[in-house]
C-alpha positions in Angstrom: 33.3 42.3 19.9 30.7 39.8 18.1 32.9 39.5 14.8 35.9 39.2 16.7 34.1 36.6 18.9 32.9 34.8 15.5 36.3 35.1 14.0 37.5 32.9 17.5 35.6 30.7 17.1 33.8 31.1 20.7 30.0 30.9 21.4 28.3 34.1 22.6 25.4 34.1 24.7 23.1 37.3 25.4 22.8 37.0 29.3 20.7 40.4 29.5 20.4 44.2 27.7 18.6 47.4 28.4 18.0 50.5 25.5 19.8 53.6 25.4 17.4 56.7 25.4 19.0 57.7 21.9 19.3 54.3 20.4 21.7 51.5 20.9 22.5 50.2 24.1 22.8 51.3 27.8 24.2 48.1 28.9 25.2 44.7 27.7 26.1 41.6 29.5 27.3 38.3 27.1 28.4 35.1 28.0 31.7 33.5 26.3 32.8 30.1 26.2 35.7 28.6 24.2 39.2 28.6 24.1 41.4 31.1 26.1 38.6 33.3 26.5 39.7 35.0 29.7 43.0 35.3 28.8 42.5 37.5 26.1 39.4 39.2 26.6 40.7 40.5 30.4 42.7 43.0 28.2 39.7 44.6 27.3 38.4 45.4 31.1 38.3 49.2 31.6 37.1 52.4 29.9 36.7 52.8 26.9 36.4 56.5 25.1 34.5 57.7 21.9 35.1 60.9 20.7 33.2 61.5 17.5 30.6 64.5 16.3 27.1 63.5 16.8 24.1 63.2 13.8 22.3 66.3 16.3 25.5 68.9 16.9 24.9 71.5 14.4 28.5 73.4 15.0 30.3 70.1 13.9 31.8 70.2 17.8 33.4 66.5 19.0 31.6 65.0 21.9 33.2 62.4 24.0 31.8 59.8 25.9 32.7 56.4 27.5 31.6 53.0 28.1 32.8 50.4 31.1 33.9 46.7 30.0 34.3 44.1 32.6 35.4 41.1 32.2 34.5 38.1 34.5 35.5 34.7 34.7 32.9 32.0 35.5 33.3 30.6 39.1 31.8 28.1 41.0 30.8 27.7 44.8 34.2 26.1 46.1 35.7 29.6 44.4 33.0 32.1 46.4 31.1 31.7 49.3 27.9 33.6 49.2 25.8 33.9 52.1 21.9 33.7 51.7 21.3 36.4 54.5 23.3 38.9 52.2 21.0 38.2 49.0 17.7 40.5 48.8 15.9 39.3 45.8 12.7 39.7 44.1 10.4 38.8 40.9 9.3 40.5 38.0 7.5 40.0 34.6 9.8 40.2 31.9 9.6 42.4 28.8 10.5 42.5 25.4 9.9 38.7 23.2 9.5 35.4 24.5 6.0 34.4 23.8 3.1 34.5 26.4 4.7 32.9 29.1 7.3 35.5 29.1 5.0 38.4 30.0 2.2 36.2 32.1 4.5 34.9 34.5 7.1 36.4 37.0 9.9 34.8 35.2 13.2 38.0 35.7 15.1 38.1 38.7 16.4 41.1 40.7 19.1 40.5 42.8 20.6 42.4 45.4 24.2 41.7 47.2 23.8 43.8 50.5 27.4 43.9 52.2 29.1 45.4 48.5 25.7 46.6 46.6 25.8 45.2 44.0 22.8 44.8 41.5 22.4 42.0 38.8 18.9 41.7 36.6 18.5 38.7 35.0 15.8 38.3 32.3 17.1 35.8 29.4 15.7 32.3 30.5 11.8 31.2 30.5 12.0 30.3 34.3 12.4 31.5 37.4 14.9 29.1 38.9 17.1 29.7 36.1 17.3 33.0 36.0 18.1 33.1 39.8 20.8 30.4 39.3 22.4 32.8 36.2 22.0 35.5 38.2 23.8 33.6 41.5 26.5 33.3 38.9 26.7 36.6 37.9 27.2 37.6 41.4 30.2 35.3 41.9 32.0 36.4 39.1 31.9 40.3 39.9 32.7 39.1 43.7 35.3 36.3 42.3 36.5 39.0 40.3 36.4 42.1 42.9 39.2 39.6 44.8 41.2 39.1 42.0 41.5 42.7 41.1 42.5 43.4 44.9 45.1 41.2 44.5 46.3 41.8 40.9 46.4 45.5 42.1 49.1 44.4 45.2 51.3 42.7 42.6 51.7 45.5 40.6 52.4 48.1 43.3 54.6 45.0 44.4 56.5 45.1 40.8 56.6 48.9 39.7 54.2 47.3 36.8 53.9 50.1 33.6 50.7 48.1 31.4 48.2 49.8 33.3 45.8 48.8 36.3 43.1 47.1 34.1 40.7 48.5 36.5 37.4 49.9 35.7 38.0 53.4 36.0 41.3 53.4 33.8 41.0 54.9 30.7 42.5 52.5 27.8 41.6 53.4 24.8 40.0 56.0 22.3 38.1 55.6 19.5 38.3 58.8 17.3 35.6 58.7 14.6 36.8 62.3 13.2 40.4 61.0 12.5 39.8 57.1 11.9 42.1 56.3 14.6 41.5 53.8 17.3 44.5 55.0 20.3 45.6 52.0 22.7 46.7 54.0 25.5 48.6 51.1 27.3 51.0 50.4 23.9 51.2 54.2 22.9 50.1 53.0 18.9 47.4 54.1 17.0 44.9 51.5 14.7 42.8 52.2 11.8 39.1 52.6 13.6 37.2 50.5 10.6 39.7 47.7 11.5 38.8 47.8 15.1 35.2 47.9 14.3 35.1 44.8 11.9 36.4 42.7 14.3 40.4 43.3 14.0 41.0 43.6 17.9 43.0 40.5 18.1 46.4 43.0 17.2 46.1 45.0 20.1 45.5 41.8 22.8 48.4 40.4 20.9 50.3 43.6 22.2 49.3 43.9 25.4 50.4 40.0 26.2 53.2 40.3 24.6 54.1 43.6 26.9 52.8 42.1 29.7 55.5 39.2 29.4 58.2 41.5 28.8 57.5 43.0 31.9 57.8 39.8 34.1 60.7 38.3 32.4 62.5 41.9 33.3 60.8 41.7 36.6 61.5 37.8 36.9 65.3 39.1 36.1 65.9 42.0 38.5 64.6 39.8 41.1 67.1 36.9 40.5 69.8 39.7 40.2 68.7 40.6 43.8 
């Protein structure tokens, strides 16, 4: 996602991270700001499946495992109302680099949205106060975005549409190390993995948009016809 990011032209920010026992990363959360960002990266929201044969299986077997994207567009208070009384929050030292200040003084924020549960940690900035506002703007955006699925989800029942849900427990695509083949569920096509991996994502977004319109002209069409 970085060197498709880079090849945009769109500034990435790392908002938080945490280690995966076996190396890599257990989760991931980036900021993105330039042009048409949410228009293109929404088509990436969903599940996303690995299949490939690990460096520890010894009988050469194919394991499969997934990772969640979300994407979430940046709102501001006129967009969400938040009420304090719903927010539990506390303090905590954070780890990793920084400097001194980082580990001396309660600097990370936990953050707690009680009527839908939902958790955000917030460690990137050197202060308190601006950690809590990231971390108040995290929580819009899954609410913000929570809404928008709701609704998104209506239209579609509404109009019979075939794209897929783009919810988060929709699986879109696999990647299949064994046979170099990346398979877009949503356009029935295969890609060549080391494509996908370098960056060369932009193909598939360009597919789903341009099925995505076909569907509401025909839609737009059969309801004139009506």
């Amino acid at each position: 996602y970085r060197k498709f990011m880079s090849n945009e032209g769109w500034q990435v920010k790392m908002i938080d991270s945490s280690s995966g026992d076996d190396g890599g990363y257990k989760n991931v959360v980036l900021e993105v700001k330039g042009d048409k960002v949410y228009s293109k990266l929404k088509w990436e929201a969903g599940v996303h499946r690995v299949q490939r044969v690990p460096a520890t299986e010894t009988q050469g077997r194919v394991h499969t495992s997934t990772a969640s994207v979300a994407i979430m567009i940046e709102v501001d208070d006129v967009d969400v109302k938040i009420d304090q009384k719903d927010i539990e929050m506390s303090t905590m030292r954070s780890g990793g680099a920084g400097g001194q200040n980082v580990n001396k003084v309660e600097t990370a924020v936990d953050l707690i949205h009680k009527p839908t549960g939902i958790r955000i940690k917030c460690t990137q900035e050197r202060s308190q106060l601006k950690n809590k506002e990231l971390a108040m703007k995290m929580l819009m955006g899954k609410l913000y975005d929570i809404e928008i699925e709701k609704r998104e989800a209506e239209e579609r029942a509404r109009r019979g549409d075939q794209i897929g849900t783009g919810g988060r427990s929709e699986k879109i695509r696999t990647y299949n190390w064994k046979d170099s083949r990346v398979s877009e569920h949503r356009l029935g096509q295969n890609f060549p993995l080391q494509d996908i991996l370098g960056g060369g994502v932009g193909p598939i977004i360009d597919g789903l948009i341009a099925k995505d319109q076909e569907t509401k002209l025909r839609q737009l069409s059969e309801d004139s016809a009506m």
